[in-house]
MIBALO-593593 format. One record per atom (N, C-alpha, C): residue in one letter; chain; atom name; x, y, z. Coordinates in pm, whole numbers, plus 50000, padded with zeros to 5 digits. Atoms other than C-alpha are relative to their C-alpha. Example, Ala and Ser with C-alpha at 12.3 -4.5 7.8 and 13.67 -1.06 7.14 Angstrom:
<rs>
residu|chaine|atome|east|north|up
A|A|N|50089|49881|50000
A|A|CA|51230|49550|50780
A|A|C|50090|50120|50000
S|A|N|49918|49881|49994
S|A|CA|51367|49894|50714
S|A|C|49923|50109|50073
</rs>
This chain:
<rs>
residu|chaine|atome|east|north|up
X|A|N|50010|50008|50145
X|A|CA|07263|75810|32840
X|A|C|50135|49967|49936
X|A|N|49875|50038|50033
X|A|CA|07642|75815|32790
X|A|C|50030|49867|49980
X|A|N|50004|50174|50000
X|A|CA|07662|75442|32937
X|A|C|49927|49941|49897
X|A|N|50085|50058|50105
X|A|CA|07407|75331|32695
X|A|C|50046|50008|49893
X|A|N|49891|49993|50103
X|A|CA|07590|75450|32399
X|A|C|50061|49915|49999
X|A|N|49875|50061|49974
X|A|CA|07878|75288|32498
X|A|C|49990|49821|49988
X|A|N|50036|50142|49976
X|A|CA|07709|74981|32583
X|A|C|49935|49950|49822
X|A|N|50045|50047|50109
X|A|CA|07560|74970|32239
X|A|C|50046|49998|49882
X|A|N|49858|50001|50105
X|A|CA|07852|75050|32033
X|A|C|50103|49874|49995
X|A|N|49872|50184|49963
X|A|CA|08069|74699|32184
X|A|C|49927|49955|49889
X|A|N|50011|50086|50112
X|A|CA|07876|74481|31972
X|A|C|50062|50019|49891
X|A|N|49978|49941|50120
X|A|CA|07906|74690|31665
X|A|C|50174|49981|49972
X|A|N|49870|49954|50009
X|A|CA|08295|74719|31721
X|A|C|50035|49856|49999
X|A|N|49937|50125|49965
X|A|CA|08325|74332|31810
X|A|C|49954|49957|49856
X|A|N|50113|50040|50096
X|A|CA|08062|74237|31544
X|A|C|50116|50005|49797
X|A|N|49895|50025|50151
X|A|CA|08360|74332|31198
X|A|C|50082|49957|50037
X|A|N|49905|50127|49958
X|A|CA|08595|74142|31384
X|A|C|49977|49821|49972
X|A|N|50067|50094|50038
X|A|CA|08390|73810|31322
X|A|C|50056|49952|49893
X|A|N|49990|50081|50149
X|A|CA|08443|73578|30985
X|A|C|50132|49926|50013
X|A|N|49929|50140|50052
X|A|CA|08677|73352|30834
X|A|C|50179|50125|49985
X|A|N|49839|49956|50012
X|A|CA|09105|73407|30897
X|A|C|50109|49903|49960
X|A|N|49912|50069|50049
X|A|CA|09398|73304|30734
X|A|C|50079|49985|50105
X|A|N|49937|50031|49894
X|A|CA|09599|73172|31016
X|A|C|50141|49962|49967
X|A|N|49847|50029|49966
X|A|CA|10000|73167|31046
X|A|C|50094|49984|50111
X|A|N|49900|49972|49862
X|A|CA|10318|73130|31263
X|A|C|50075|50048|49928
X|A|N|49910|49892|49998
X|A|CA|10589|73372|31310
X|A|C|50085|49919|50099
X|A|N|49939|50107|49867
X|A|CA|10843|73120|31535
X|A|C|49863|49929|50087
X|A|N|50063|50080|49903
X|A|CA|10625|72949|31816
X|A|C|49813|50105|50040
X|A|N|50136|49946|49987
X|A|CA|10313|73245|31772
X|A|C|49939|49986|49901
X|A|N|50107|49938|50095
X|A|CA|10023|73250|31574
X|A|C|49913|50076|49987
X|A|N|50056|49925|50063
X|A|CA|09875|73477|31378
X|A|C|49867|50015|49918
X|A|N|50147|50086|50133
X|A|CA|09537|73554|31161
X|A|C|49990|50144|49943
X|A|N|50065|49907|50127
X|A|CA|09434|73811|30875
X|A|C|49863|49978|49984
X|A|N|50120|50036|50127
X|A|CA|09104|73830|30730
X|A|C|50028|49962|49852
X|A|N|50001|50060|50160
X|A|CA|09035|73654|30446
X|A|C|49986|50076|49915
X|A|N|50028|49894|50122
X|A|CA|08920|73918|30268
X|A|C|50091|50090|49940
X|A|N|49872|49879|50017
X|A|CA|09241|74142|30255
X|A|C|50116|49885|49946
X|A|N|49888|50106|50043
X|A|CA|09436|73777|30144
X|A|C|49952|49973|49839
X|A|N|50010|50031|50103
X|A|CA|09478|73737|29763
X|A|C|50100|49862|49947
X|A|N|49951|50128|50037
X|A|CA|09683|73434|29734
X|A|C|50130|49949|50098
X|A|N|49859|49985|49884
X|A|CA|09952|73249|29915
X|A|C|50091|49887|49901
X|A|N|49871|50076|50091
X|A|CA|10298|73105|29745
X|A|C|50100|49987|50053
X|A|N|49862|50090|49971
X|A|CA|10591|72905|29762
X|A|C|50112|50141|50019
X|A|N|49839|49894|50037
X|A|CA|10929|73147|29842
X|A|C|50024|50042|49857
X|A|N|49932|49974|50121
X|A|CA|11049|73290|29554
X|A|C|50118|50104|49968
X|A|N|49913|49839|50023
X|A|CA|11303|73525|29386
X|A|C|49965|50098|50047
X|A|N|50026|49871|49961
X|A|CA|11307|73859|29571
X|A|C|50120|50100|49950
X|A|N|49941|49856|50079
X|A|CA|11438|74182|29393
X|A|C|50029|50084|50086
X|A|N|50006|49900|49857
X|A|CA|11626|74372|29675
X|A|C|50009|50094|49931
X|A|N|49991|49846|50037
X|A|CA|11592|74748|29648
X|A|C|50090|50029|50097
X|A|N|49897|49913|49936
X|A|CA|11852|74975|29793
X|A|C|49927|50101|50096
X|A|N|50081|49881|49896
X|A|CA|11782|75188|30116
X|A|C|49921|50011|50026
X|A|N|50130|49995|49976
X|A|CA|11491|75036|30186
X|A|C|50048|49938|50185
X|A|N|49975|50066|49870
X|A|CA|11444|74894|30605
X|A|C|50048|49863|49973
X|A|N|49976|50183|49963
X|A|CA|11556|74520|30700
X|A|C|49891|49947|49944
X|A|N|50077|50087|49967
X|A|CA|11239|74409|30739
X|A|C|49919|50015|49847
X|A|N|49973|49978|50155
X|A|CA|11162|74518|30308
X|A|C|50071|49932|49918
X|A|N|49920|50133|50008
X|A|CA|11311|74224|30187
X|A|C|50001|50055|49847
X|A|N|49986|49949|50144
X|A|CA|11246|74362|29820
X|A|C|49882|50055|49936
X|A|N|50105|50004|50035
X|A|CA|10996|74324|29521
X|A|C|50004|49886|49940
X|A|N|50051|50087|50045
X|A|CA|10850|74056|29333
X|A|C|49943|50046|49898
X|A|N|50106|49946|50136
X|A|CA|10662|74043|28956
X|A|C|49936|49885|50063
X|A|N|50187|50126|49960
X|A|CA|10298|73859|29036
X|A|C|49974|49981|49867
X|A|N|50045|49988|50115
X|A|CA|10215|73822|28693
X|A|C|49948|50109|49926
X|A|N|50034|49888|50079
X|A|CA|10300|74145|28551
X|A|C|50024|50127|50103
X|A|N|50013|49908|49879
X|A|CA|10280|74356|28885
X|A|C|50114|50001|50088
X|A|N|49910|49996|49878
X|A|CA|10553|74423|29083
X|A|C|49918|50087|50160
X|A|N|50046|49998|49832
X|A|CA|10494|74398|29471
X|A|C|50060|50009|50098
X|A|N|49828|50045|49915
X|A|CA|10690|74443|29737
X|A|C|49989|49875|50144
X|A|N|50049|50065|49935
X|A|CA|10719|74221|29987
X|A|C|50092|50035|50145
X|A|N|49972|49941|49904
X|A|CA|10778|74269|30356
X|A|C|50046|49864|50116
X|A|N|49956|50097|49916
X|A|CA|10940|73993|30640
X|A|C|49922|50039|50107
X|A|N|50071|49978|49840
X|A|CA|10694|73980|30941
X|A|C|50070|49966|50109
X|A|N|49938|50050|49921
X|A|CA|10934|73829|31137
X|A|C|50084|50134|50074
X|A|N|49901|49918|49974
X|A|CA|11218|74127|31092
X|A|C|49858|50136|50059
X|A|N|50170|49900|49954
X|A|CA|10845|74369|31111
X|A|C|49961|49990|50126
X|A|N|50044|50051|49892
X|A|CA|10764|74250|31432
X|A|C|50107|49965|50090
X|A|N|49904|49985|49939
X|A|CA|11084|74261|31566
X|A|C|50072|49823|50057
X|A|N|50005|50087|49975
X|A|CA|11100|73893|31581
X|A|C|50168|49960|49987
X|A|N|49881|50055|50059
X|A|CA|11456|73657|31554
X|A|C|50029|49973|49887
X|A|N|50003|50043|50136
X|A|CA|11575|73623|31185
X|A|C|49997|49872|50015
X|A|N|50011|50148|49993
X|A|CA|11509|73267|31138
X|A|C|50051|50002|49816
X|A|N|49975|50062|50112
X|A|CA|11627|73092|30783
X|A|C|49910|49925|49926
X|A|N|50125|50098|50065
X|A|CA|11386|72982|30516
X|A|C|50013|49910|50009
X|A|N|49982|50117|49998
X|A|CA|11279|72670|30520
X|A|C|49907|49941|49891
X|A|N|50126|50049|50107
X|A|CA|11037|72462|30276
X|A|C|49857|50032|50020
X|A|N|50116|49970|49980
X|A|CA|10725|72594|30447
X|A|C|49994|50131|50033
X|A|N|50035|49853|50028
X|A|CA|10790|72936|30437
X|A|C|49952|50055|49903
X|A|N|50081|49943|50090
X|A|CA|10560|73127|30232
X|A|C|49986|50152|49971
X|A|N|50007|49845|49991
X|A|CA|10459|73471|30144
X|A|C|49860|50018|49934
X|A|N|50153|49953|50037
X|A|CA|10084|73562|30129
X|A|C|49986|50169|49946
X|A|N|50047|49872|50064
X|A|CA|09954|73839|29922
X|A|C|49901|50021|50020
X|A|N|50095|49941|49970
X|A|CA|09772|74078|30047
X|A|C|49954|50148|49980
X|A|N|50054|49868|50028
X|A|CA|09534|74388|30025
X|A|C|50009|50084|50088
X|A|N|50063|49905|49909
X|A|CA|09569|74682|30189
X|A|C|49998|50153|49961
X|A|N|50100|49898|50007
X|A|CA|09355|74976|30210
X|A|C|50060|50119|50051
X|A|N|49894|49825|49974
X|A|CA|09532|75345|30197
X|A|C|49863|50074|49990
X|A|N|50103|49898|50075
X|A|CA|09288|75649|30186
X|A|C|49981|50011|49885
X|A|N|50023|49924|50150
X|A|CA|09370|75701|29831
X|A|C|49960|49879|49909
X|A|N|50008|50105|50059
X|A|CA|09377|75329|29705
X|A|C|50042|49869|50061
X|A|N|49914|50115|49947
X|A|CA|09462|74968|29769
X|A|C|50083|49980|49962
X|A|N|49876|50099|50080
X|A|CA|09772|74803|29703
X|A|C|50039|49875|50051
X|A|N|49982|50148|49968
X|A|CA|09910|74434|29711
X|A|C|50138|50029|50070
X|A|N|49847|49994|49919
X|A|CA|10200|74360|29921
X|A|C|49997|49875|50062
X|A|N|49973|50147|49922
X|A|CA|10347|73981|30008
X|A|C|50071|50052|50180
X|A|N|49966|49973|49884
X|A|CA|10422|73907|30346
X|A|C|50079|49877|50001
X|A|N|49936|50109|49984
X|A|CA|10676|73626|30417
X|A|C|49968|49951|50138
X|A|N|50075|50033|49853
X|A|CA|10523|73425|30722
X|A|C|50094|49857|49996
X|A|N|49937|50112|49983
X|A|CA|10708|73104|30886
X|A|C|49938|49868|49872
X|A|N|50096|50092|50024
X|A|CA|10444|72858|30783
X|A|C|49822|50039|49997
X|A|N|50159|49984|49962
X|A|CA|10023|72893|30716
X|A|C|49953|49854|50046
X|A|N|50075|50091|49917
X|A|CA|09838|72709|30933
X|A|C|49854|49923|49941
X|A|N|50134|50036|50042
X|A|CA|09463|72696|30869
X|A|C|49926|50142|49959
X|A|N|50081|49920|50009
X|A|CA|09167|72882|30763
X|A|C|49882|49967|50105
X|A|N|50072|50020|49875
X|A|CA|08912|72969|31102
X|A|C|49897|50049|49982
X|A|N|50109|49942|50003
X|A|CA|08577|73083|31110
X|A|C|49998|50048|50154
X|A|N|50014|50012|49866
X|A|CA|08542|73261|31437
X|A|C|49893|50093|50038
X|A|N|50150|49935|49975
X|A|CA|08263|73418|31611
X|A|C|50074|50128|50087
X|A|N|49939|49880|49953
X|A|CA|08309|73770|31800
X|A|C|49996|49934|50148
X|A|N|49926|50027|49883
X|A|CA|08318|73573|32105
X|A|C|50076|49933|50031
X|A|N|49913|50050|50036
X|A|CA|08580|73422|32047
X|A|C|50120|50060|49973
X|A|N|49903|49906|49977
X|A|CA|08753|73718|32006
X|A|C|49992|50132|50083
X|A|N|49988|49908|49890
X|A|CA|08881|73950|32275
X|A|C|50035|50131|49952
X|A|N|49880|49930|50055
X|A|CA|09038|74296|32256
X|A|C|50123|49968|50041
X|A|N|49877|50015|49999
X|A|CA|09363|74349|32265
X|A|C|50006|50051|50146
X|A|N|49975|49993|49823
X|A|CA|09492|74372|32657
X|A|C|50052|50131|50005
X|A|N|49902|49830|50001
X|A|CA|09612|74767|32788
X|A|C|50111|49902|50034
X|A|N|49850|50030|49983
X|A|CA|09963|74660|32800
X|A|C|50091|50078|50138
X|A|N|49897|49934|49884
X|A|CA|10009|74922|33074
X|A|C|50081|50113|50019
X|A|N|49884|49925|49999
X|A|CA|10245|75156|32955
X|A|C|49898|50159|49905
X|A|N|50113|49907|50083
X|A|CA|09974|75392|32775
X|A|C|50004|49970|49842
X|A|N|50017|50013|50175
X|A|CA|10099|75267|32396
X|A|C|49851|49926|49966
X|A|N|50133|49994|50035
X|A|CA|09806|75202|32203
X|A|C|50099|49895|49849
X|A|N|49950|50113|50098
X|A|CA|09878|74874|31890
X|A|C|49873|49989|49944
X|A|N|50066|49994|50121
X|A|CA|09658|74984|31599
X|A|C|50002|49851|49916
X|A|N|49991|50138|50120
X|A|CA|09781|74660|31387
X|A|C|49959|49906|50062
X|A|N|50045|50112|49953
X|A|CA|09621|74429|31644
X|A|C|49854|50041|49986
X|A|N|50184|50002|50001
X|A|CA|09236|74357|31567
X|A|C|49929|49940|50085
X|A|N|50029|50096|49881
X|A|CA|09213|74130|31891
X|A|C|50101|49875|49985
X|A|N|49908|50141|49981
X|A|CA|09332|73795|32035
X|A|C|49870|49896|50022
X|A|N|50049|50103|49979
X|A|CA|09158|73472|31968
X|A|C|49990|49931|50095
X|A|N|49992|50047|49907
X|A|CA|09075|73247|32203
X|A|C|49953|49824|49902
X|A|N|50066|50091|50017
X|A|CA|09056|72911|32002
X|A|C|50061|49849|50003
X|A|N|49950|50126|49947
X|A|CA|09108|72514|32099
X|A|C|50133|49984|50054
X|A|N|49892|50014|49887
X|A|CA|09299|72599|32388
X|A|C|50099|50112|49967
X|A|N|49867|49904|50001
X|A|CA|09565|72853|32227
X|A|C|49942|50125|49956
X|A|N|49962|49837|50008
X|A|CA|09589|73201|32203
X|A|C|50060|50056|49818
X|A|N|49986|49949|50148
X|A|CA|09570|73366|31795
X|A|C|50013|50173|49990
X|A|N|49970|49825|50019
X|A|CA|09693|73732|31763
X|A|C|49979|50069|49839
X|A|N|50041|49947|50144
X|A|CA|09462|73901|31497
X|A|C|50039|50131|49961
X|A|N|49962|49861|50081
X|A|CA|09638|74166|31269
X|A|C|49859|50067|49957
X|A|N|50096|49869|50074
X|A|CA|09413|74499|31143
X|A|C|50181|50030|49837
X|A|N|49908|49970|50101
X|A|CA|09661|74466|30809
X|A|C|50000|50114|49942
X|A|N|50028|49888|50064
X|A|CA|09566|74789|30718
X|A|C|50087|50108|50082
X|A|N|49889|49965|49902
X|A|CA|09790|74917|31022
X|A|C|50117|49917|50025
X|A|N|49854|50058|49966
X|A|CA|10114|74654|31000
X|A|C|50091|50069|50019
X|A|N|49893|49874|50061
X|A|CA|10271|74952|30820
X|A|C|49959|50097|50030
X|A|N|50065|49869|49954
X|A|CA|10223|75272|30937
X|A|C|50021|50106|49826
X|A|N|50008|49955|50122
X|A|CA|10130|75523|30655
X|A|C|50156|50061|49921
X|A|N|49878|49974|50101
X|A|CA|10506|75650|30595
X|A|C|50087|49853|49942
X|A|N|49934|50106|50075
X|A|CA|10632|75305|30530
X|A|C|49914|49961|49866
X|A|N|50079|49994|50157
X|A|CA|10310|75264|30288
X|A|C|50061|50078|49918
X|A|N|49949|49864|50078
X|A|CA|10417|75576|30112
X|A|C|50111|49923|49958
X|A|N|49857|50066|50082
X|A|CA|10798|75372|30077
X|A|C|49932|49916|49898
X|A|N|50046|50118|50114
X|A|CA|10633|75099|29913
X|A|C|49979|50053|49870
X|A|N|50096|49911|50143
X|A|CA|10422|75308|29650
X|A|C|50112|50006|49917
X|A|N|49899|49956|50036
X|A|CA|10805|75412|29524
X|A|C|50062|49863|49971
X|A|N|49923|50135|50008
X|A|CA|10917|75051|29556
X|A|C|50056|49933|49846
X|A|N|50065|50111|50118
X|A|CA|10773|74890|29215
X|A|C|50086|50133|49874
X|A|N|49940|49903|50120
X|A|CA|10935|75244|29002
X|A|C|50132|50015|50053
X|A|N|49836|50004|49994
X|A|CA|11309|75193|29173
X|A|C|50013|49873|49929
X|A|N|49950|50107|50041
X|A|CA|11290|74823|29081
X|A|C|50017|49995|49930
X|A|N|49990|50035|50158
X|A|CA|11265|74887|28726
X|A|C|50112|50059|49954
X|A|N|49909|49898|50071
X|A|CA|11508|75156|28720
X|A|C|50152|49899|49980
</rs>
């Protein structure tokens, strides 16, 4: 009876993985979001550094009216600082706290495309081996030939860096 469970829970778990992703690179990898957690994507712009925030906290931003903060996936992900270039961007996005959502840009190399993908099409994420466990991965694509590493954006940040943010948008003003 156990097995059966088990066996009838995969779908279900593969099955909200499914739909349409905003696709990026980070240097030579790409990346995907759901669409649904993406509210717009824009050119570089002025960033408002705050004091004593991490590296990878690049500042805040006004959206029209809203200050946001925005976060470097590159320095986040432990990646090489690379130097903007004309196709660096910063997508705004939603994510989902227990108590509320909030917006927060992300500065990504370049966006790619938007994918529709099916749940077979996407894998989980591989044991790595070492017993850690990578909440912010939602699986790995498998599509025309390359390899797409799907974020769970709702885990990039773990809840005490959320918590910094919340504070972000009432230092900037001060």
């Amino acid at each position: 009876m156990v097995m059966q469970a088990a066996v009838l829970e995969a779908p279900v778990a593969t099955e909200h993985r499914q739909g349409k992703y905003l696709t990026f690179h980070l240097g030579r990898e790409e990346f995907g979001i759901q669409v649904v957690h993406v509210r717009e994507i824009m050119g570089l712009q002025d960033i408002t550094a705050v004091p004593q925030t991490p590296p990878f906290l690049k500042g805040v931003i006004n959206l029209r009216g809203k200050i946001i903060p925005v976060v470097d996936l590159r320095l986040k992900f432990w990646f090489q600082q690379a130097e903007y270039t004309s196709s660096t961007c910063i997508i705004v996005v939603q994510v989902r706290r227990p108590e509320e959502a909030i917006q927060m840009g992300l500065i990504v190399d370049r966006v790619a495309e938007v994918l529709n993908l099916t749940h077979e099409e996407i894998d989980d994420t591989p044991d790595f081996g070492d017993g850690s466990t990578a909440p912010h991965l939602l699986g790995i694509a498998k599509v025309k030939g390359s390899v797409k590493i799907l974020l769970n954006i709702d885990q990039v940040l773990t809840l005490q860096e959320l918590r910094g943010l919340e504070g972000l948008s009432e230092r900037a003003l001060l």
